[in-house]
Every structure is written in structure tokens, then in C-alpha cells.
C-alpha positions in Angstrom: 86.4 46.9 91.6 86.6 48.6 95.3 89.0 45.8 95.9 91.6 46.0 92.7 91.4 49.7 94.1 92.6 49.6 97.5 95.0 47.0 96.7 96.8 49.1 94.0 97.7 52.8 95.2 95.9 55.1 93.3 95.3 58.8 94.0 91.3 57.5 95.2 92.8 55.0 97.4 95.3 57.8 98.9 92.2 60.5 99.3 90.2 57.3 101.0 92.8 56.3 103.3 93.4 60.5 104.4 90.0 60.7 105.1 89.7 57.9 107.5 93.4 58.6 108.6 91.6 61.9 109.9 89.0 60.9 111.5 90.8 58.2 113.4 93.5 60.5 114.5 90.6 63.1 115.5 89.1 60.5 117.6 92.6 59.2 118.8 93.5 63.2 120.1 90.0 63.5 121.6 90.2 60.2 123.4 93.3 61.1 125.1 92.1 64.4 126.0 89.4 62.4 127.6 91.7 60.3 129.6 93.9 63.1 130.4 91.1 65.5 131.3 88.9 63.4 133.3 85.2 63.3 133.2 84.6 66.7 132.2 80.8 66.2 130.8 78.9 64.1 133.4 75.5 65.0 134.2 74.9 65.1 137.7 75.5 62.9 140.5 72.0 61.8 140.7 71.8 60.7 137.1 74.9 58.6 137.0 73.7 55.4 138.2 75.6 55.8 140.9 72.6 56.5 143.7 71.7 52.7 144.0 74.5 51.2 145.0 75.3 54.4 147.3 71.5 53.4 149.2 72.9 50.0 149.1 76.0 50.3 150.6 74.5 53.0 153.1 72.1 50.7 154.3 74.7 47.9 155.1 77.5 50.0 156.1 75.0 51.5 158.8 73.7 47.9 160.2 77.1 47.4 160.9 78.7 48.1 164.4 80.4 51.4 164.3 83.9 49.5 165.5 83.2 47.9 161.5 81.8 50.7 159.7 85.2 52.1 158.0 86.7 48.3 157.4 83.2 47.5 156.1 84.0 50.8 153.7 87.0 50.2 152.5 85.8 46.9 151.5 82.8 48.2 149.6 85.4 50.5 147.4 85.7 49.7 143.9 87.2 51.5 141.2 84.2 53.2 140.1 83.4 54.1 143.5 86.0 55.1 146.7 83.7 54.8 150.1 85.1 56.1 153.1 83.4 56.5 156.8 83.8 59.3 159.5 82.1 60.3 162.5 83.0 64.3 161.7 81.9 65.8 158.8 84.7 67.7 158.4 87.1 65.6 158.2 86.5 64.9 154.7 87.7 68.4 153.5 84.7 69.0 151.6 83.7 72.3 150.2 80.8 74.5 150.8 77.7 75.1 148.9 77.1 70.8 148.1 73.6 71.0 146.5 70.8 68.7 148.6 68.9 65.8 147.4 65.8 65.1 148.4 65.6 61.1 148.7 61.9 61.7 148.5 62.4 63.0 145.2 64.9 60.0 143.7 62.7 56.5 143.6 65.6 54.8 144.1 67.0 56.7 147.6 63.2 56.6 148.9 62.4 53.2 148.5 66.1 51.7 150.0 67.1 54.8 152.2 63.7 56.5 153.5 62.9 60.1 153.5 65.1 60.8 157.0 68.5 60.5 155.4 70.4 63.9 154.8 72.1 63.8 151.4 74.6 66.5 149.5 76.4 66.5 146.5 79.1 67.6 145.0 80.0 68.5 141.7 83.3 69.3 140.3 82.5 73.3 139.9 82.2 73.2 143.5 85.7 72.8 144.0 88.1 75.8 144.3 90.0 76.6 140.6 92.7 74.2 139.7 92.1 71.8 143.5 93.4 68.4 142.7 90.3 67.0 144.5 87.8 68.3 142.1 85.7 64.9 141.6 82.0 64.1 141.9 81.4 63.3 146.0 78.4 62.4 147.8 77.7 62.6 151.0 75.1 60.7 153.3 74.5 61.5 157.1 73.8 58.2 159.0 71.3 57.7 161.4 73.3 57.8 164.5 75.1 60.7 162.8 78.4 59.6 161.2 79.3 60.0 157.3 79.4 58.2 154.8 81.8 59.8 151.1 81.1 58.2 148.0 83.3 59.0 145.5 83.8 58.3 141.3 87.8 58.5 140.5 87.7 60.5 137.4 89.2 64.0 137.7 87.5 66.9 136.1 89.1 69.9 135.0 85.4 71.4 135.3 85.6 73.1 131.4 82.2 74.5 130.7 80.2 73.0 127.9 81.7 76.2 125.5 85.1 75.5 126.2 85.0 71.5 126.0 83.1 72.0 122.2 85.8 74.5 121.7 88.3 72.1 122.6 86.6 68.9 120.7 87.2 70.9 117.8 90.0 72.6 117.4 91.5 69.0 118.6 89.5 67.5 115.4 91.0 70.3 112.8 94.3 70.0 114.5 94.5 66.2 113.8 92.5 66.8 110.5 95.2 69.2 109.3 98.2 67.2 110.1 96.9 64.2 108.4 96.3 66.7 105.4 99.7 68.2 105.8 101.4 64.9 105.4 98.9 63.1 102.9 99.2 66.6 100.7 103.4 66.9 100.8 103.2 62.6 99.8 101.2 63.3 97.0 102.6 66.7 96.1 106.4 65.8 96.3 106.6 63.4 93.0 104.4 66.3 91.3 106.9 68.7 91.9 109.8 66.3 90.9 107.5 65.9 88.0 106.8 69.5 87.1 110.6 70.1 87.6 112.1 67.4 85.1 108.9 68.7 82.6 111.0 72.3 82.9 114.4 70.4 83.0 113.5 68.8 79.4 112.0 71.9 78.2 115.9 73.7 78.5 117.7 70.8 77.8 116.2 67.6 75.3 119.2 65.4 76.8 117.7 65.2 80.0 117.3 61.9 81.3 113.8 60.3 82.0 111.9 60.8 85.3 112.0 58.1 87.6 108.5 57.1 87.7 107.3 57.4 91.6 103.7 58.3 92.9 100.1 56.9 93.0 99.0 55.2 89.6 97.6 57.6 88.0 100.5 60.0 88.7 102.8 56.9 87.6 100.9 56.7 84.6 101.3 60.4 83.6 105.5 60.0 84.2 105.3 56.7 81.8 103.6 58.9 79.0 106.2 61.8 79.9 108.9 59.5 79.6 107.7 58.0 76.2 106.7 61.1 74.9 110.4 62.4 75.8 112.3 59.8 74.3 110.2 60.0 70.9 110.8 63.7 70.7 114.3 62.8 71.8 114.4 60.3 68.8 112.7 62.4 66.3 115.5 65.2 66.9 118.5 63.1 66.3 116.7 61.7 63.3 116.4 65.3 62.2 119.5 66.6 62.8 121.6 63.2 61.5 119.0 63.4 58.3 119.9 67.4 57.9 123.5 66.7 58.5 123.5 64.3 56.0 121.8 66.5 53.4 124.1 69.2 54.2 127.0 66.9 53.2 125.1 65.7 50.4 124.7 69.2 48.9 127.8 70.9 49.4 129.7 68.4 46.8 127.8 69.5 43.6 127.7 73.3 44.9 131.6 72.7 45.3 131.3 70.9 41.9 128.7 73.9 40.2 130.7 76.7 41.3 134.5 74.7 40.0 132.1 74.4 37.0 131.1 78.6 36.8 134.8 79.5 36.8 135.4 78.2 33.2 132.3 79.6 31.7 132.9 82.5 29.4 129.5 84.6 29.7 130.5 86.5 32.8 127.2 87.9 33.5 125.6 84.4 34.0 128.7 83.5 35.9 127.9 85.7 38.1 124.6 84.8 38.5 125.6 81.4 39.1 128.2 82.1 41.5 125.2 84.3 43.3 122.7 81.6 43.6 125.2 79.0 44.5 126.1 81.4 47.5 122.3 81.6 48.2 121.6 78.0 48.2 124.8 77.9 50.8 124.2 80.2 52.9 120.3 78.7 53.3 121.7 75.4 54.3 123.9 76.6 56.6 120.9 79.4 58.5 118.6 76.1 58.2 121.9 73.7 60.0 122.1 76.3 62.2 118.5 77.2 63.0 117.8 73.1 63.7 121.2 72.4 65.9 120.5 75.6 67.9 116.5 73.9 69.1 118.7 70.7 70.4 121.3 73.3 73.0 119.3 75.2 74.6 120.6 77.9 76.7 121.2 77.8 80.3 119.1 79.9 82.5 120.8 83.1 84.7 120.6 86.2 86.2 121.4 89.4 84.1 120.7 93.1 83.9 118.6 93.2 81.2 118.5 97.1 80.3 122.2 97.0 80.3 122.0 94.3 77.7 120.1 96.4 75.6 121.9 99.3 76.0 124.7 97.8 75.1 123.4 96.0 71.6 122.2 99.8 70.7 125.8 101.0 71.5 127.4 98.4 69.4 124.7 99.7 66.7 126.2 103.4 67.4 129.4 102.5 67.1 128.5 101.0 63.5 126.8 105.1 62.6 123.5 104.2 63.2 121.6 105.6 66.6 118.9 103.9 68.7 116.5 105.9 70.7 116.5 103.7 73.7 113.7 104.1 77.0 113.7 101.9 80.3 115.1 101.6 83.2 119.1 102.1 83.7 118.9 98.6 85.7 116.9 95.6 85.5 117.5 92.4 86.5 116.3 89.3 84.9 116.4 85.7 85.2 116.9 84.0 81.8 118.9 83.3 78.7 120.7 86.4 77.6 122.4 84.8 74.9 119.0 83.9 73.2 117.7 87.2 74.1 120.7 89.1 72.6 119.7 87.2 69.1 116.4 88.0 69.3 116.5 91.8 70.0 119.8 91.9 67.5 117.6 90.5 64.5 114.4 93.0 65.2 116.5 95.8 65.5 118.6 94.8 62.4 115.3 94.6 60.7 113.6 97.8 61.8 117.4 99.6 60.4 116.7 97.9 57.6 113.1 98.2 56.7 112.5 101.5 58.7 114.1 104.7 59.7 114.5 105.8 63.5 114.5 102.8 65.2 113.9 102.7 68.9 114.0 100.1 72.1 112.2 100.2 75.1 112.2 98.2 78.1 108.4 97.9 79.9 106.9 96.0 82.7 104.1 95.3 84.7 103.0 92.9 87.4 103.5 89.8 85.4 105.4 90.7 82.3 108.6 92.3 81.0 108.3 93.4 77.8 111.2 94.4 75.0 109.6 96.6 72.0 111.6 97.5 68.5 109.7 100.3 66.3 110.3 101.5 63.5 108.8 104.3 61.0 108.7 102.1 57.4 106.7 101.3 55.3 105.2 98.4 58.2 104.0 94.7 56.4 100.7 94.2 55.4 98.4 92.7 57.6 97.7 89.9 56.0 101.6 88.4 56.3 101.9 89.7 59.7 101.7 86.2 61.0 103.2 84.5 58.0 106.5 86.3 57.9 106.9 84.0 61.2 106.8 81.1 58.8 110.4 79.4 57.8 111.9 80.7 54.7 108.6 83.0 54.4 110.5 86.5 53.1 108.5 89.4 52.0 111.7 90.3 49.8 110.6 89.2 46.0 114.0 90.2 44.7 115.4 86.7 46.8 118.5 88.9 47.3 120.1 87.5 50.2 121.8 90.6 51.3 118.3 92.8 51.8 116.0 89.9 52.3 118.2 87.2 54.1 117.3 83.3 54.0 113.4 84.0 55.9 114.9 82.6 59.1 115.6 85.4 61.5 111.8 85.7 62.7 111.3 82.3 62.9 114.3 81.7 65.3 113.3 84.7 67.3 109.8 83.4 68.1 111.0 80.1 68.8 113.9 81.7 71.2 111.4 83.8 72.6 108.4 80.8 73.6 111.3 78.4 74.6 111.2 81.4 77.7 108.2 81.5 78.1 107.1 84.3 76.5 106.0 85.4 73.0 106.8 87.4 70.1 104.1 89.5 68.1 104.6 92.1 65.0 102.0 94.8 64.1 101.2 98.0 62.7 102.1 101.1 64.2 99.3 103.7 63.6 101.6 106.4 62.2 103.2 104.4 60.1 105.8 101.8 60.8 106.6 98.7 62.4 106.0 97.3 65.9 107.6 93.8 67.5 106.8 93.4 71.1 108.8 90.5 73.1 106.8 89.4 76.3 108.8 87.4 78.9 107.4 86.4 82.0 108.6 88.5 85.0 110.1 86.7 87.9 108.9 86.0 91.1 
């Protein structure tokens, strides 16, 4: 199982391979800070396992004849340890303040040196701030009073223990983070192509499938998109060639009924004839209308909103009828005007209607705009607040097209309304009347 998982690239695999990605590149950055830096957390010189071969070298360098002593040194040099031979202290260029060693005190320096050798150490901290030659050096007085260096190559930058854990791990987060940064934008970036062709399709049901990119699981998730898509894409046509068809279907005998009406002699049944043949019309072409209108969605753009709705209520006032409007003179809004012109067109067209003093106002908060018609009618009971939502639902029982229309309007406003984003909702005013608030999401 481990195995079929890190050979196909799944979202685990990814998470495995960032974590270990991290912690190698966090040992990678700390490694070269290492080599860079120099040996910045050795113990002291006596505790490096460095002391023997100094006694051992000291002891043979000082049987030699002095004429020998420095050839002999440069010969002992290796590059763990530089040896170098003087007869004046001083002309090593050694700091002040080396710290003493006792040979009696190291095993090792008693039982090859003695207790009559003088001994000093130096640690990098010795050094001045920022010398070049801040290293480890020892230094060993011979018997006939010459020198003898001993030094590691490794610079130290001398960081105290603080700084050098303060720099292990902000070095560790730094490479952690970077690995994250670039593990999170592969992973992220066919999510947000994703989320984007999700939105695409939800304005437009002729967009084209998503190329499928990603981890497996994520690849798995486009392939149900894109079959989910192309059924709903499927289903559509089928609807709308079916409804197309019916539409074609019908209008012959209604052509044919209504032909038919003109010759009959009771006129009062023609013209309930001719009425219900106009009804049965004018429902097919609301319901045509209502279905091809779901398949072309509107673009989405920026508009001033409250001048939108101040201008519907003036087209109402040019008509004789006044809307009390409240809002702002200006505000600008990012989404389908056309739709949103419908919607507010059919509530106030209803509240005129049904009600007497209709009004508008134009709200918002932090994370919604809100649109609410009122009227003071005679409201709709509670029970059919949600139903009158329903297609063809009409609270009208005289089925009078002209006062009760075809029981569409509300149904395409909702669905205009949640095709935005929002949501459309009726109720009860408590003095009397008629409430329908439109909520659209406020842009960010």
C-alpha cells in the first residue's frame, strides 16, 4: 500500500515529500552555515582531542636540534592541526589573557609532557571582534625556552550559545517556510483553477470542462466536476429541445381552437374561449422563457446600484404611480444588473399591485447588500409564504392572467437572485403589509 502510494501522486505523498523536503533543506542551510561560519560550538581546547598529539609532537619537535625544530614543524602540520616553532613568543601575534593549563591536571600532558611545561590556550573569544585569526591556538613553552603554536583551521565567528540557537532556528523555519511556500502554491494553484471554472460554469453552462491537473485526489474531484458538468449540460439541452418541441407542438391546435372560436355563435363562450386560449399562450411562452433564460446567464459588471433603483421607481413615476425610495445616492456593485433590474421590477410590480404605498430601500452591512420592497396590503398568509416561490403557484383563484399572471415572476426572481449569490425571502410586515428582502453578497 505505502508503495502504490508514493508511486502515484496523491495529496499524502505531496504532504510526505514537504515534510522531508523541509527537514533536508533545514539541515542543508544549517550545514552550510556550519561551513561558512566555522567551528562556532567547540568545547575547549583541552577537550578536543587535540592535547595528545600536541604532547606528542612537543616531545619530538623538542629532541630535535633547534637548526631542525621549525622544518621538523612544518612537517608535523596536518590539516586538522598547523604547527609552527619560534624562539620569541611574540612573534606569533597572539592575544592576551590565553587561559593556563595545568599539565598536572590533564592525564594525557602529565604522563607525555611532565609537570615543567608552561601551557596557554586560546579560544576564539579571545580574539579582538571581527580578527580574521580568531581560531583555537595552543601554545607550549619548550624547555630551552622557544614555542611551539598548535593550531585547528576552522574559523569561528565566536556567536555565543544564544545567538548560534537563535540562528539554528530561524535558519530551520526559513528553509521550513520556503519549502511550504512552494509545496502550498503547487497544490493550491489547480484548486484555484478549479474553484474558478466551478464559478465560470455557475454564469455560463457552456463552459468547457476543466483540464484535469493536480494530485489524485484533486484529479479525481475535476473528473466528477467534469462529468457532473456535462450531465447537467445534457440534461439542459434535453430540456430546452423537449420544451421547444412542446411549444411547437401546442401552438398548432391553439392556432386551430381559436380559428375554431371565430365561427361560434354564443359570444359569451367565445370569449371565454378566446380568453383561456390566450392564457394557455401566454403560460407557454413565461415557461419558454423562464427555462431559456437559466441556460444565458448574465455577465457579471460593475454598476451603481442605487441609481438603478432610482431609476426603475422613476420609470414607475412616470407611469402615475410614486415610490418612496431610501439609500444611498451612490453605490457601486459588482454583478448582473440586467437580472437585478427583473427582479426588483417584478417585487415592486407586485407590492403596486397587491399593496398601496410601495417603497425601496437600499441597506448594507459588512457582508451584505440588501434590496427591500414593502408594501401595506393585505400581506399572504404564512402558510404560502414559501410556496408562492413554487412554479405556477398563484394565490390568485380567479386564474385571471392580468391580476394574477402565469405564477412565474417569484420563481424567476429567486432563481435570478441565488444564481448571485444571494437570496430572496417574503414575510409579514407587522403593521400590515408585505415584505421581500433581496440579499446579495457585498464585494470585497
Amino acid at each position: 500500500m505505502i508503495g502504490r502510494m508514493f508511486r502515484r501522486d496523491t495529496l499524502r505523498r505531496r504532504i510526505a515529500l514537504t515534510i522531508v523536503a523541509a527537514m533536508a533543506a533545514s539541515l542543508t542551510l544549517n550545514a552550510l552555515f556550519v561551513q561558512v561560519a566555522g567551528t562556532w560550538a567547540r568545547p575547549p581546547i583541552e577537550r578536543t582531542g587535540l592535547l595528545e598529539q600536541i604532547a606528542v609532537t612537543t616531545r619530538l619537535i623538542e629532541a630535535a636540534p633547534t637548526a631542525l625544530r621549525a622544518q621538523l614543524a612544518s612537517a608535523a602540520s596536518n590539516p586538522m592541526l598547523e604547527v609552527a616553532w619560534g624562539t620569541d613568543r611574540s612573534a606569533f601575534g597572539l592575544p592576551t589573557g590565553g587561559a593556563l593549563v595545568e599539565p598536572r591536571k590533564v592525564p594525557v600532558l602529565h604522563k607525555l609532557l611532565g609537570d615543567d611545561r608552561d601551557m596557554e590556550v586560546f579560544n576564539p573569544a579571545d580574539w579582538p571582534d571581527n580578527s580574521a585569526q580568531a581560531h583555537y591556538v595552543a601554545l607550549v613553552r619548550l624547555v630551552d625556552g622557544s614555542w611551539l603554536t598548535f593550531t585547528p583551521p576552522e574559523r569561528s565567528w565566536g556567536l555565543d550559545t544564544g545567538t548560534r540557537i537563535a540562528v539554528i532556528i530561524a535558519l530551520g523555519l526559513i528553509a521550513t517556510l520556503l519549502v511550504a511556500w512552494v509545496a502550498t502554491r503547487q497544490l493550491a494553484s489547480p484548486l484555484q483553477r478549479f474553484a474558478g471554472a466551478a464559478r465560470r460554469f455557475g454564469g455560463d453552462l457552456s463552459a468547457p470542462p476543466i483540464a484535469i491537473e493536480g494530485p489524485h485526489e484533486i484529479r479525481q474531484v475535476i473528473i466528477a466536476f467534469n462529468t457532473m458538468q456535462a450531465q447537467i449540460q445534457h440534461f439542459i439541452g434535453e430540456r430546452t429541445h423537449m420544451l421547444a418541441s412542446i411549444s411547437h407542438d401546442l401552438r398548432a391546435p391553439l392556432t386551430r381552437m381559436r380559428l375554431r372560436s371565430e365561427f361560434m355563435e354564443d359570444l359569451d363562450h367565445q370569449r371565454k374561449m378566446i380568453r383561456d386560449i390566450e392564457e394557455m399562450q401566454s403560460m407557454i411562452n413565461a415557461a419558454l422563457a423562464f427555462f431559456r433564460e437559466d441556460t444565458h446567464l448574465e455577465q457579471s459588471t460593475a454598476f451603481d446600484l442605487s441609481e438603478l433603483l432610482q431609476t426603475i421607481i422613476d420609470d414607475f413615476r412616470d407611469q402615475g404611480i410614486n415610490i418612496d425610495f431610501t439609500g444611498p445616492a451612490h453605490w457601486v456593485y459588482d454583478g448582473r444588473p440586467l437580472g437585478i433590474k427583473r427582479v426588483v421590477v417584478n417585487l415592486l410590480e407586485n407590492a403596486v399591485k397587491y399593496g398601496l404605498h410601495p417603497g425601496a430601500a437600499l441597506k448594507f452591512d459588512d457582508d451584505w447588500v440588501c434590496i427591500e420592497v414593502s408594501d401595506e396590503g393585505p400581506g399572504i398568509p404564512e402558510e404560502a409564504l414559501q410556496r408562492v416561490f413554487d412554479p405556477f403557484f398563484r394565490l390568485e383563484s380567479s386564474r385571471n392572467r392580468d391580476t394574477g399572471g402565469v405564477g412565474l415572476g417569484l420563481s424567476a426572481a429567486r432563481a435570478i437572485v441565488r444564481e448571485q449569490g444571494g437570496e430572496l425571502s417574503l414575510s409579514n410586515r407587522s403593521g400590515g403589509g408585505l415584505l421581500a428582502r433581496v440579499e446579495l453578497p457585498r464585494n470585497r
